[in-house]
TILUMNU-159583 format. One record per atom (N, C-alpha, C, O): residue in three letters; atom name; x, y, z. Coordinates in nm, 3 decimals. Last residue first. Layout:
N
 residuo atomo       X       Y       Z
     Ala    CA       X       Y       Z
...
***
This chain:
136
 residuo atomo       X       Y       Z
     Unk     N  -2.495  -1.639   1.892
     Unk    CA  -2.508  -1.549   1.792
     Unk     C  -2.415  -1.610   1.639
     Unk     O  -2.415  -1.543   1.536
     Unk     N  -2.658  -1.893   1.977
     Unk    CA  -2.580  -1.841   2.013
     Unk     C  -2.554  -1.767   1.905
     Unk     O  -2.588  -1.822   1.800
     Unk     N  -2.849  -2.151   2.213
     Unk    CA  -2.821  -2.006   2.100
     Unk     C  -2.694  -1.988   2.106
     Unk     O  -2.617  -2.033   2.191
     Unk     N  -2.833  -2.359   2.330
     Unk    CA  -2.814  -2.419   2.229
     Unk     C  -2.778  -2.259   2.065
     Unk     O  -2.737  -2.249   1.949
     Unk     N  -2.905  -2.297   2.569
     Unk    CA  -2.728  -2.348   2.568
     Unk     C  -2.712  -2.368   2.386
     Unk     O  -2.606  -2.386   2.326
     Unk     N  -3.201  -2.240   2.552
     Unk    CA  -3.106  -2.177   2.586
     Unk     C  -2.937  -2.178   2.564
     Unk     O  -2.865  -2.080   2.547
     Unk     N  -3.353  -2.442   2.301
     Unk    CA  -3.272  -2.445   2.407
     Unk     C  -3.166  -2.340   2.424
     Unk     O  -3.067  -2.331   2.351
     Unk     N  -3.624  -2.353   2.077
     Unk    CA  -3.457  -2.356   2.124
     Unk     C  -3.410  -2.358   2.234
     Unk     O  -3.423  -2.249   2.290
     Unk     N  -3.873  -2.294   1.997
     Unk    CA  -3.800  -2.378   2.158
     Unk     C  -3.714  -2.388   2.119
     Unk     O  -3.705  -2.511   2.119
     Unk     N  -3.846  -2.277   1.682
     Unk    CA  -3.920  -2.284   1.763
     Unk     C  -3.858  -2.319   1.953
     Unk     O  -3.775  -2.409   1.963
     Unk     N  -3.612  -2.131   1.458
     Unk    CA  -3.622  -2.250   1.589
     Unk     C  -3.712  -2.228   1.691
     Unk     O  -3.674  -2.165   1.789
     Unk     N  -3.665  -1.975   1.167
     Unk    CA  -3.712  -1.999   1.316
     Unk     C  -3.722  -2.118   1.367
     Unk     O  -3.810  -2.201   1.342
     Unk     N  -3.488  -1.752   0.955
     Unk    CA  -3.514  -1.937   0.956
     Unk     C  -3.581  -1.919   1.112
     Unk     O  -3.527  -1.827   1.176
     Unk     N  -3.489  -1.591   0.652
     Unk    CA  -3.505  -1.578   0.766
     Unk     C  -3.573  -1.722   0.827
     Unk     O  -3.667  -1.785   0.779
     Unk     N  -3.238  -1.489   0.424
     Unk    CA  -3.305  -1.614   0.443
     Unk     C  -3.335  -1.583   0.622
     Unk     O  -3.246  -1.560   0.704
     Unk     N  -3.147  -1.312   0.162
     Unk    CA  -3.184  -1.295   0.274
     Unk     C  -3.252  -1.443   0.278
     Unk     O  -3.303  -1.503   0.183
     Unk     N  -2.895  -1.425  -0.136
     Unk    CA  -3.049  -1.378  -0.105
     Unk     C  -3.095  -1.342   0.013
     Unk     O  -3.115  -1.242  -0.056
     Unk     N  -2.716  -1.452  -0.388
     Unk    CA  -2.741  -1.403  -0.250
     Unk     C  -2.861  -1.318  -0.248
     Unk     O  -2.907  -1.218  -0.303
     Unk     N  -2.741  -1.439  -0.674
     Unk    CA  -2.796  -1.564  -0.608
     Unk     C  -2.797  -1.506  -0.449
     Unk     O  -2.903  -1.529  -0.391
     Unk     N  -2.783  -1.148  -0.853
     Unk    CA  -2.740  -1.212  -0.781
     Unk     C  -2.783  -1.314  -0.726
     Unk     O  -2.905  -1.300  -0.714
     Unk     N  -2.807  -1.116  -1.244
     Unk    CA  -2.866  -1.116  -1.090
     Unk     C  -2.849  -1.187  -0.996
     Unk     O  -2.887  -1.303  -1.011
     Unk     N  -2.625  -0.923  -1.412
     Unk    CA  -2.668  -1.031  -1.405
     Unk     C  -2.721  -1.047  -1.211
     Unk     O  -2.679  -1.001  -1.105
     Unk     N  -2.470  -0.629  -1.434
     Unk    CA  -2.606  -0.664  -1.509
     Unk     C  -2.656  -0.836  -1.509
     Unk     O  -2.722  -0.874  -1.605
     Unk     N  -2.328  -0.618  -1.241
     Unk    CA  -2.469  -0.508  -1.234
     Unk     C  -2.542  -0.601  -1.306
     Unk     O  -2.649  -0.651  -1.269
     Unk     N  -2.143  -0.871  -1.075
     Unk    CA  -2.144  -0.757  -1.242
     Unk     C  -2.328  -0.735  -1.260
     Unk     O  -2.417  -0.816  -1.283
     Unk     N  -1.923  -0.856  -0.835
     Unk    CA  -2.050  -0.831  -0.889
     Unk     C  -2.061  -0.768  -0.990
     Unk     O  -2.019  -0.656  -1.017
     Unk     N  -1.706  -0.879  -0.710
     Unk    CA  -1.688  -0.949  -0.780
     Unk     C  -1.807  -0.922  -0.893
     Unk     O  -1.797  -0.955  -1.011
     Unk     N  -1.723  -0.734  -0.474
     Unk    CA  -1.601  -0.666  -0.568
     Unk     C  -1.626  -0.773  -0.696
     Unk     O  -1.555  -0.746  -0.794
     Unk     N  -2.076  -0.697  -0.415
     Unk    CA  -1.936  -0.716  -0.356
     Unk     C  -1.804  -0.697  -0.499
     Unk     O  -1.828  -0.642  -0.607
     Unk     N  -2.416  -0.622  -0.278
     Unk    CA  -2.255  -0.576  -0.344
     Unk     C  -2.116  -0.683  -0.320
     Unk     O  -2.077  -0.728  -0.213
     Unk     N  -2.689  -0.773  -0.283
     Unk    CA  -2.603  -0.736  -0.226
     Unk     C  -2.437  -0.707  -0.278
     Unk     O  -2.360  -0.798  -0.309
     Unk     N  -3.013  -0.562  -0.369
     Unk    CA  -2.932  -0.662  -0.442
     Unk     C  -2.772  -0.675  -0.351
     Unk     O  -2.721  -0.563  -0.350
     Unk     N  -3.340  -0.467  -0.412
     Unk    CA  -3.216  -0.463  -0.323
     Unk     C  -3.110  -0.557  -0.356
     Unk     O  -3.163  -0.667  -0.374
     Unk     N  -3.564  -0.337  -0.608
     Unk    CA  -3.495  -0.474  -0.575
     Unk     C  -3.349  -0.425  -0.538
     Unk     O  -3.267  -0.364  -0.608
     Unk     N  -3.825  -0.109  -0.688
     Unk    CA  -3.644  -0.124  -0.620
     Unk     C  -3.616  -0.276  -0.543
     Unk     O  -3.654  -0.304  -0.429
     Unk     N  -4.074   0.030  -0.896
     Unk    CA  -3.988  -0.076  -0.760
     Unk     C  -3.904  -0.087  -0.763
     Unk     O  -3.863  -0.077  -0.878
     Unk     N  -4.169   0.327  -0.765
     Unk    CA  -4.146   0.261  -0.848
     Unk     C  -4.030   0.132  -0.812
     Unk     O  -3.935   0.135  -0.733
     Unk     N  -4.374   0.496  -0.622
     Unk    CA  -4.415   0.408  -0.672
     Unk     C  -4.323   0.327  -0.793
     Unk     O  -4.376   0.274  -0.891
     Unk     N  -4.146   0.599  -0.448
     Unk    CA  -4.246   0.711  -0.583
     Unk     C  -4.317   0.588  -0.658
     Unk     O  -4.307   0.597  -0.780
     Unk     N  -4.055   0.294  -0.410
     Unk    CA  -3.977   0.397  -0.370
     Unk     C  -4.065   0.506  -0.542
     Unk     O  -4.052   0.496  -0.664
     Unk     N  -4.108   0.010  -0.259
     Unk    CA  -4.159   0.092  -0.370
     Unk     C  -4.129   0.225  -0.330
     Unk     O  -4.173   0.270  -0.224
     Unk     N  -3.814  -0.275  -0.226
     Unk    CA  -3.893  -0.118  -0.194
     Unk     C  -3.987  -0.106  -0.284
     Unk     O  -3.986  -0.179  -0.383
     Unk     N  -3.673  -0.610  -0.175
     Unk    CA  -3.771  -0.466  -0.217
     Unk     C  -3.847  -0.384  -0.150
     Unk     O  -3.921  -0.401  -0.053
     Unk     N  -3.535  -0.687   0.123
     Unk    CA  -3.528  -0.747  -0.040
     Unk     C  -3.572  -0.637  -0.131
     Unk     O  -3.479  -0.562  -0.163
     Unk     N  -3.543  -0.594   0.361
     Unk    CA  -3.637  -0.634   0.312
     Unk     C  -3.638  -0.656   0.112
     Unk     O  -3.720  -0.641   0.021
     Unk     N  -3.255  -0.672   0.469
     Unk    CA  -3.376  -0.795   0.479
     Unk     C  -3.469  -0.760   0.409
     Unk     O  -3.526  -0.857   0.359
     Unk     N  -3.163  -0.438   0.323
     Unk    CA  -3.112  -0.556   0.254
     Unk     C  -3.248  -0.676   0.327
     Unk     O  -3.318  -0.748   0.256
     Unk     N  -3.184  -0.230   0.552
     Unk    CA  -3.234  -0.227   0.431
     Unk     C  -3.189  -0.361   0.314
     Unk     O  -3.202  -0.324   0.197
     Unk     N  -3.039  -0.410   0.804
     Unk    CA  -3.176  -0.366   0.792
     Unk     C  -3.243  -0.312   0.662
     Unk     O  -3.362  -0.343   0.651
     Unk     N  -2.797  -0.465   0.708
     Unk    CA  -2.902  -0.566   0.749
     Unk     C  -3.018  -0.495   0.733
     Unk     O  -3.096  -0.526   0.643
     Unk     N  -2.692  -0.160   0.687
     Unk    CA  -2.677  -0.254   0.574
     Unk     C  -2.802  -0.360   0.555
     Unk     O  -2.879  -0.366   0.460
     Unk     N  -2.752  -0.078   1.024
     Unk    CA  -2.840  -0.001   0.855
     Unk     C  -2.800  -0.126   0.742
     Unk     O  -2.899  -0.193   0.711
     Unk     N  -2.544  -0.279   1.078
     Unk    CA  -2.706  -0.273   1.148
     Unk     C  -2.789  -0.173   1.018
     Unk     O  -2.875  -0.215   0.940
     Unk     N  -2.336  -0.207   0.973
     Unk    CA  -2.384  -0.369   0.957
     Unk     C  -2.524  -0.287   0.986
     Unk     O  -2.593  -0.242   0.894
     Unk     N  -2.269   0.145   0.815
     Unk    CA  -2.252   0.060   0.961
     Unk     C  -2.315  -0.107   0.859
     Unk     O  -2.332  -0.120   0.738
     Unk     N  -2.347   0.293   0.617
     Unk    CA  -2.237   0.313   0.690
     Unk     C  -2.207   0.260   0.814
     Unk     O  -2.136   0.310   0.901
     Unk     N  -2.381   0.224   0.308
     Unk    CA  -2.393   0.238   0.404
     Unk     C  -2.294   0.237   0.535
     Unk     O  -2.183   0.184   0.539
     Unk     N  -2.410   0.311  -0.028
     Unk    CA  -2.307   0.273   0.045
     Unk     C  -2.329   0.313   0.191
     Unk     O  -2.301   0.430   0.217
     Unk     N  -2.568   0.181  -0.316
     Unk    CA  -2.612   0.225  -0.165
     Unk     C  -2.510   0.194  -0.053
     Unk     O  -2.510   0.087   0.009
     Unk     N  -2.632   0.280  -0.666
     Unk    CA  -2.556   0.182  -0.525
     Unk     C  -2.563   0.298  -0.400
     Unk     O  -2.564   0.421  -0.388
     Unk     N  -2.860   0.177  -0.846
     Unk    CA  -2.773   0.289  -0.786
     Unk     C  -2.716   0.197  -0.660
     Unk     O  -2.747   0.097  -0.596
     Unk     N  -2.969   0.076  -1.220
     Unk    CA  -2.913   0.090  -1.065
     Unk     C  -2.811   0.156  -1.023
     Unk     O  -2.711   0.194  -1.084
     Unk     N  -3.054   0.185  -1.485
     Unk    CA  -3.155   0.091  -1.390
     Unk     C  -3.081   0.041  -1.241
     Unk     O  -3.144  -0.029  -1.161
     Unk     N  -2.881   0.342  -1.595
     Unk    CA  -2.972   0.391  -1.623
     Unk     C  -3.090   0.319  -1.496
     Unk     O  -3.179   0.379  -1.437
     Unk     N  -2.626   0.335  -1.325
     Unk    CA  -2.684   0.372  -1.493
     Unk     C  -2.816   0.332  -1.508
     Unk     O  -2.864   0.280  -1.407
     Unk     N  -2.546   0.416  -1.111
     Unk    CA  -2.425   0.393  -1.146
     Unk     C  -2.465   0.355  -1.287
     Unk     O  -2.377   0.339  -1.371
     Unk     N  -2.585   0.703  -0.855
     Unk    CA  -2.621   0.649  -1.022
     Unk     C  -2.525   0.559  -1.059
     Unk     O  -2.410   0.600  -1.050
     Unk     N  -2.567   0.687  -0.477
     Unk    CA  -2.529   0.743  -0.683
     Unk     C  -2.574   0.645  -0.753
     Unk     O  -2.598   0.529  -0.722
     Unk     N  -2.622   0.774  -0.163
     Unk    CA  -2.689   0.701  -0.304
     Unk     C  -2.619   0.793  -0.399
     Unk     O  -2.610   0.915  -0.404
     Unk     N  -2.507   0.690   0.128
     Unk    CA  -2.450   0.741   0.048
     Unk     C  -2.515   0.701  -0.079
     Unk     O  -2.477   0.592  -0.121
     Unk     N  -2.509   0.708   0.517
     Unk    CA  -2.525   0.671   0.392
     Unk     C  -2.481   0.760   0.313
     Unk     O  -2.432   0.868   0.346
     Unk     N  -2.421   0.722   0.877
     Unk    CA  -2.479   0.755   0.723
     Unk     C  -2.436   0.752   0.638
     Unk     O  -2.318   0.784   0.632
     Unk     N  -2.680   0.566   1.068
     Unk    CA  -2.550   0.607   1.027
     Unk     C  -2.567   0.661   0.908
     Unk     O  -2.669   0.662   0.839
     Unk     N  -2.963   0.458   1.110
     Unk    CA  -2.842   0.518   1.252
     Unk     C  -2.729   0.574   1.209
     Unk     O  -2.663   0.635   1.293
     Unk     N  -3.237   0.566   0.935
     Unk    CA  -3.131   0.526   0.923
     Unk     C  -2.993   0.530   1.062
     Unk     O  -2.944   0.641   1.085
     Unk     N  -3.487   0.654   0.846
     Unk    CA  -3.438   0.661   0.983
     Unk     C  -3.323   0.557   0.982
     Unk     O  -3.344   0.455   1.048
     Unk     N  -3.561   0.628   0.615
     Unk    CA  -3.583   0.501   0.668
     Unk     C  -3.538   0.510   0.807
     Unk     O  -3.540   0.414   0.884
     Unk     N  -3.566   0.884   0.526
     Unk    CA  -3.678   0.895   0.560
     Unk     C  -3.658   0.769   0.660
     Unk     O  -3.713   0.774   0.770
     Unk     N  -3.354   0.863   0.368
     Unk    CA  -3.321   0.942   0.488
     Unk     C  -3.446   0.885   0.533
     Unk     O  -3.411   0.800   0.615
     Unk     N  -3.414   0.705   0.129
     Unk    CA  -3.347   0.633   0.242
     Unk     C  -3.305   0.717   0.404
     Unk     O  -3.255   0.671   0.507
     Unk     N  -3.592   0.904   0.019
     Unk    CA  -3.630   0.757   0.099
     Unk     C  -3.580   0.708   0.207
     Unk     O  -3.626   0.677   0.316
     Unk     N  -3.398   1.092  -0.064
     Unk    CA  -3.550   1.149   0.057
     Unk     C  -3.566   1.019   0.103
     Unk     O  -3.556   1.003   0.225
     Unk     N  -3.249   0.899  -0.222
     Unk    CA  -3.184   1.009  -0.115
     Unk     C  -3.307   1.052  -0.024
     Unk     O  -3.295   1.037   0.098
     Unk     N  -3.439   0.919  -0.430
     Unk    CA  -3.439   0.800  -0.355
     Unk     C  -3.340   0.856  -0.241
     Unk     O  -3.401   0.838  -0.135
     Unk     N  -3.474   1.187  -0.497
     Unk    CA  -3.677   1.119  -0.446
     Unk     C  -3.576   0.960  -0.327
     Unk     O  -3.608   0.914  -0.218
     Unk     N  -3.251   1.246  -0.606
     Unk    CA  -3.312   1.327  -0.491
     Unk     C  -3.450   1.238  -0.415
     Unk     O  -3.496   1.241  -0.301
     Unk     N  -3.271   1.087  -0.813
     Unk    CA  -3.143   1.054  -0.734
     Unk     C  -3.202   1.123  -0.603
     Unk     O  -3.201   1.058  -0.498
     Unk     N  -3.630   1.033  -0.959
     Unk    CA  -3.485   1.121  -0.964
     Unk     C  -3.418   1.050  -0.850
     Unk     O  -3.481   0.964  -0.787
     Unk     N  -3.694   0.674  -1.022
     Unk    CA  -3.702   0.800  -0.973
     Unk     C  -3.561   0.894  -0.949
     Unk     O  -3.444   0.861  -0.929
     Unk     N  -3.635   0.429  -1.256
     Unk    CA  -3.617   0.486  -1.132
     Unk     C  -3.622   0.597  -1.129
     Unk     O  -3.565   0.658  -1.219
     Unk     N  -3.773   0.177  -1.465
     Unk    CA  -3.721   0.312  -1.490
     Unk     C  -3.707   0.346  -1.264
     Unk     O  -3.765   0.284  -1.174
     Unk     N  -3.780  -0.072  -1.429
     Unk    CA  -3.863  -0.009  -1.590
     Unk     C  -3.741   0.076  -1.554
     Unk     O  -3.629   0.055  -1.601
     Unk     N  -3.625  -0.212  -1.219
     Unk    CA  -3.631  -0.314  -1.382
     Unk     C  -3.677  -0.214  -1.477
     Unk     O  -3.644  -0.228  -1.594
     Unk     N  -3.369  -0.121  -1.071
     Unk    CA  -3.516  -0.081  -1.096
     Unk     C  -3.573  -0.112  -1.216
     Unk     O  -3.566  -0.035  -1.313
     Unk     N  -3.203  -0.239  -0.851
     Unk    CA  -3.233  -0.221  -0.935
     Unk     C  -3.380  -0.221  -0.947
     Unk     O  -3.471  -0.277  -0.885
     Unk     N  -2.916  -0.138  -0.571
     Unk    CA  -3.084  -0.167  -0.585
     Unk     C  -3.129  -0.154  -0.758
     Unk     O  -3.086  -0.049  -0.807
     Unk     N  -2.642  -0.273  -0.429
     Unk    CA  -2.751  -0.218  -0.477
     Unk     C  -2.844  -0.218  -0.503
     Unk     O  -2.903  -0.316  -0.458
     Unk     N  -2.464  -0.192  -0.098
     Unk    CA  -2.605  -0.258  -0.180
     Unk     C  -2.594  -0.204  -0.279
     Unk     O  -2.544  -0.092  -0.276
     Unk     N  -2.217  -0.180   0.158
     Unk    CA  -2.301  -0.144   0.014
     Unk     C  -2.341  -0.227  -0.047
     Unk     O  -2.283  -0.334  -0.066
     Unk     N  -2.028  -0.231   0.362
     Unk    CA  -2.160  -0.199   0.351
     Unk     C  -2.248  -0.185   0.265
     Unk     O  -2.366  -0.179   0.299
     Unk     N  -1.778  -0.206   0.231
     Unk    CA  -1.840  -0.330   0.258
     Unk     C  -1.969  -0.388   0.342
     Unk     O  -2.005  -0.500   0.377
     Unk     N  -1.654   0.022   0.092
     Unk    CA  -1.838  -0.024   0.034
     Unk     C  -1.859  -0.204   0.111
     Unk     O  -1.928  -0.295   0.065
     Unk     N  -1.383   0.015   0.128
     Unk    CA  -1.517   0.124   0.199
     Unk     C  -1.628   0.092   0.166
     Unk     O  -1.720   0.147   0.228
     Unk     N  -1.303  -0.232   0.060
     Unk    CA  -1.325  -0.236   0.227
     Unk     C  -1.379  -0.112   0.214
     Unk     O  -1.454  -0.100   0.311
     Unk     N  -1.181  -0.256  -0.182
     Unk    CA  -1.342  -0.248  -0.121
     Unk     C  -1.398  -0.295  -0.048
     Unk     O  -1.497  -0.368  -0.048
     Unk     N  -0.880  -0.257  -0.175
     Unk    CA  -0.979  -0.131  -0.199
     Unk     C  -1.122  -0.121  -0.216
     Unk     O  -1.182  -0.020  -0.252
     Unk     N  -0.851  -0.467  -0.082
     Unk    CA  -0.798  -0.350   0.014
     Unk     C  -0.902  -0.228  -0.087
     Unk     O  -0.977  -0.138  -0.048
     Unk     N  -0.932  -0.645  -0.290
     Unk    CA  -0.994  -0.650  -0.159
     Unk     C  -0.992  -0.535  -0.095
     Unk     O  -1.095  -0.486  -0.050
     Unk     N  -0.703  -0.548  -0.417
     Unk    CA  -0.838  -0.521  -0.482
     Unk     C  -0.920  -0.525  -0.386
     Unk     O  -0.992  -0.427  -0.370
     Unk     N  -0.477  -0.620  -0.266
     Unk    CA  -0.523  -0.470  -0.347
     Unk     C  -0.645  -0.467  -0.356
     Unk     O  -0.705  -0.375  -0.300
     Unk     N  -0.485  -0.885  -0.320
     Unk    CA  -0.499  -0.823  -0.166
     Unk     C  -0.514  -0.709  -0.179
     Unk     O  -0.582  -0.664  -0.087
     Unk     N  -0.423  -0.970  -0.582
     Unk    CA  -0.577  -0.973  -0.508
     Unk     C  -0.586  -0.892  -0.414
     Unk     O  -0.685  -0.819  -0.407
     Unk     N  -0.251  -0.684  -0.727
     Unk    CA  -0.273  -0.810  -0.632
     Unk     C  -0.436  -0.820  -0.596
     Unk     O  -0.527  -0.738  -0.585
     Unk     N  -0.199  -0.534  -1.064
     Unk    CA  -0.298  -0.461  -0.923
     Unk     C  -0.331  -0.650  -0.858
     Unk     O  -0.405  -0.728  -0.917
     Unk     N  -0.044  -0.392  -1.242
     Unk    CA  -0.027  -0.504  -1.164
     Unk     C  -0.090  -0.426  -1.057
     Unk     O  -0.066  -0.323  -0.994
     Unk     N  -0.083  -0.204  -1.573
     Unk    CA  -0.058  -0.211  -1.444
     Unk     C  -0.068  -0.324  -1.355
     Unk     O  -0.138  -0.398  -1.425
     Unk     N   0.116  -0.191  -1.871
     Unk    CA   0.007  -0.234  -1.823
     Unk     C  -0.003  -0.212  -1.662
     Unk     O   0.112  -0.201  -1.620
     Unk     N   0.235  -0.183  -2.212
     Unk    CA   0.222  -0.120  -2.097
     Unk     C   0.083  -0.170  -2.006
     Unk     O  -0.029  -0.185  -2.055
     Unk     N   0.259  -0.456  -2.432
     Unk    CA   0.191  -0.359  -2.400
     Unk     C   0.169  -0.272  -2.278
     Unk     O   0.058  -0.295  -2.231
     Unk     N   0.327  -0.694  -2.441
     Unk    CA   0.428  -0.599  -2.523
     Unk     C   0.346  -0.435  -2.524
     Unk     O   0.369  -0.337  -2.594
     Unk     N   0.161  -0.873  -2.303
     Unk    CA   0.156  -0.869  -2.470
     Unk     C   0.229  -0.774  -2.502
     Unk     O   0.207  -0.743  -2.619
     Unk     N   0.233  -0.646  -2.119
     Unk    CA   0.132  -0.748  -2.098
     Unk     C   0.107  -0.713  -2.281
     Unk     O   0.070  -0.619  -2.351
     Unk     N   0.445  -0.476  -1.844
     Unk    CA   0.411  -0.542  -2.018
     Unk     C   0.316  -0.630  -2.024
     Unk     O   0.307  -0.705  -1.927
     Unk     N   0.385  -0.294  -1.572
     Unk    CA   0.472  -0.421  -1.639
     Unk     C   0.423  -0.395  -1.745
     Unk     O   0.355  -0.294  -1.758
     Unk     N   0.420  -0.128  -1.305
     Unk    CA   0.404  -0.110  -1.421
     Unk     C   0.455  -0.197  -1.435
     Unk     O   0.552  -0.230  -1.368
     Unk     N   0.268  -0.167  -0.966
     Unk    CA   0.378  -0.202  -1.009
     Unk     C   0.319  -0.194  -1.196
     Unk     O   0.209  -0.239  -1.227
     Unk     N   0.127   0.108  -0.736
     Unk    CA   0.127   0.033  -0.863
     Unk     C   0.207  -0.015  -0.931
     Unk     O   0.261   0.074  -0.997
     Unk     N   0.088   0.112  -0.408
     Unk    CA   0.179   0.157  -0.500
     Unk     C   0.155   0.053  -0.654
     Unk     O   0.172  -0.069  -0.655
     Unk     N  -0.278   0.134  -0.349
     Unk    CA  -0.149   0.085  -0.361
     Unk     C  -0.058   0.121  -0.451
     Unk     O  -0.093   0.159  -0.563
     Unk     N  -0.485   0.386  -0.209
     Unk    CA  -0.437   0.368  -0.325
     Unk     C  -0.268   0.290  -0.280
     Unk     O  -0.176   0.341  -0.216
     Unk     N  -0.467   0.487   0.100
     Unk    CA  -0.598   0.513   0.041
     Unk     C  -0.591   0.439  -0.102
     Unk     O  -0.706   0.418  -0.138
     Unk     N  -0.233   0.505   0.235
     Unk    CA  -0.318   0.393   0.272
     Unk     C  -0.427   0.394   0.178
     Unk     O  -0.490   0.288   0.175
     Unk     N  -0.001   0.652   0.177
     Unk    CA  -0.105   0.763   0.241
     Unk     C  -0.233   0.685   0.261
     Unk     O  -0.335   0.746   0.295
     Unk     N   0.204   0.551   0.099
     Unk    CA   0.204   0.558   0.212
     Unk     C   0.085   0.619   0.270
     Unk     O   0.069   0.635   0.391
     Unk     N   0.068   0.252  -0.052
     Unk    CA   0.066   0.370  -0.076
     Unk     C   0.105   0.393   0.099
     Unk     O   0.072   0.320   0.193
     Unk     N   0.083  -0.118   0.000
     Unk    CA   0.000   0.000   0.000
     Unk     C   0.088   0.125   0.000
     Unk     O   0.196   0.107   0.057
***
């Protein structure tokens, strides 16, 4: 890493005789550790202005704080700022946000926008569970 932690030092090489940069797995990871809160949400017709979904997610009473952009025409990413806000807008899978719907979708460095994720929320209940038997 960079001394200033934010961007790794970049090693320049050739690739096919072609200038190129060398970016490590452990780089890539290292650089999306700030969105390891972040969602996105797609909007299969069309989505409301950037301002209508920014009013929403303030509105959700949120404990920390967030962050909505455009990233094209049918989703925006949602960079949150704690687990407890992340969990809490991600269990409920979809919104109707100005009446228009928003499928919650979960981020990670590997995710390509335009195919739909298999991670899903799964809520399971042990009836009588034995005390010795919880545990977080």
């Amino acid at each position: 890493m960079s001394s200033s932690g934010c961007f790794p030092d970049l090693k320049t090489t050739n690739f096919r005789g072609l200038p190129s940069l060398w970016i490590s797995e452990e780089e890539i990871l290292a650089l999306a550790t700030p969105l390891q809160f972040a969602l996105f949400d797609f909007f299969p017709s069309h989505h409301p202005s950037l301002e209508s979904i920014r009013k929403f997610f303030f509105n959700l009473k949120l404990n920390g704080e967030f962050f909505v952009t455009l990233l094209d025409q049918l989703y925006v990413l949602i960079k949150l700022g704690n687990d407890f806000d992340y969990n809490k807008v991600f269990c409920h899978i979809s919104y109707l946000v100005n009446n228009c719907y928003m499928k919650v979708t979960k981020w990670s460095p590997l995710v390509d926008i335009g195919v739909e994720s298999m991670v899903i929320p799964i809520w399971m209940s042990f009836p009588n569970l034995r005390q010795h038997l919880f545990s977080p």
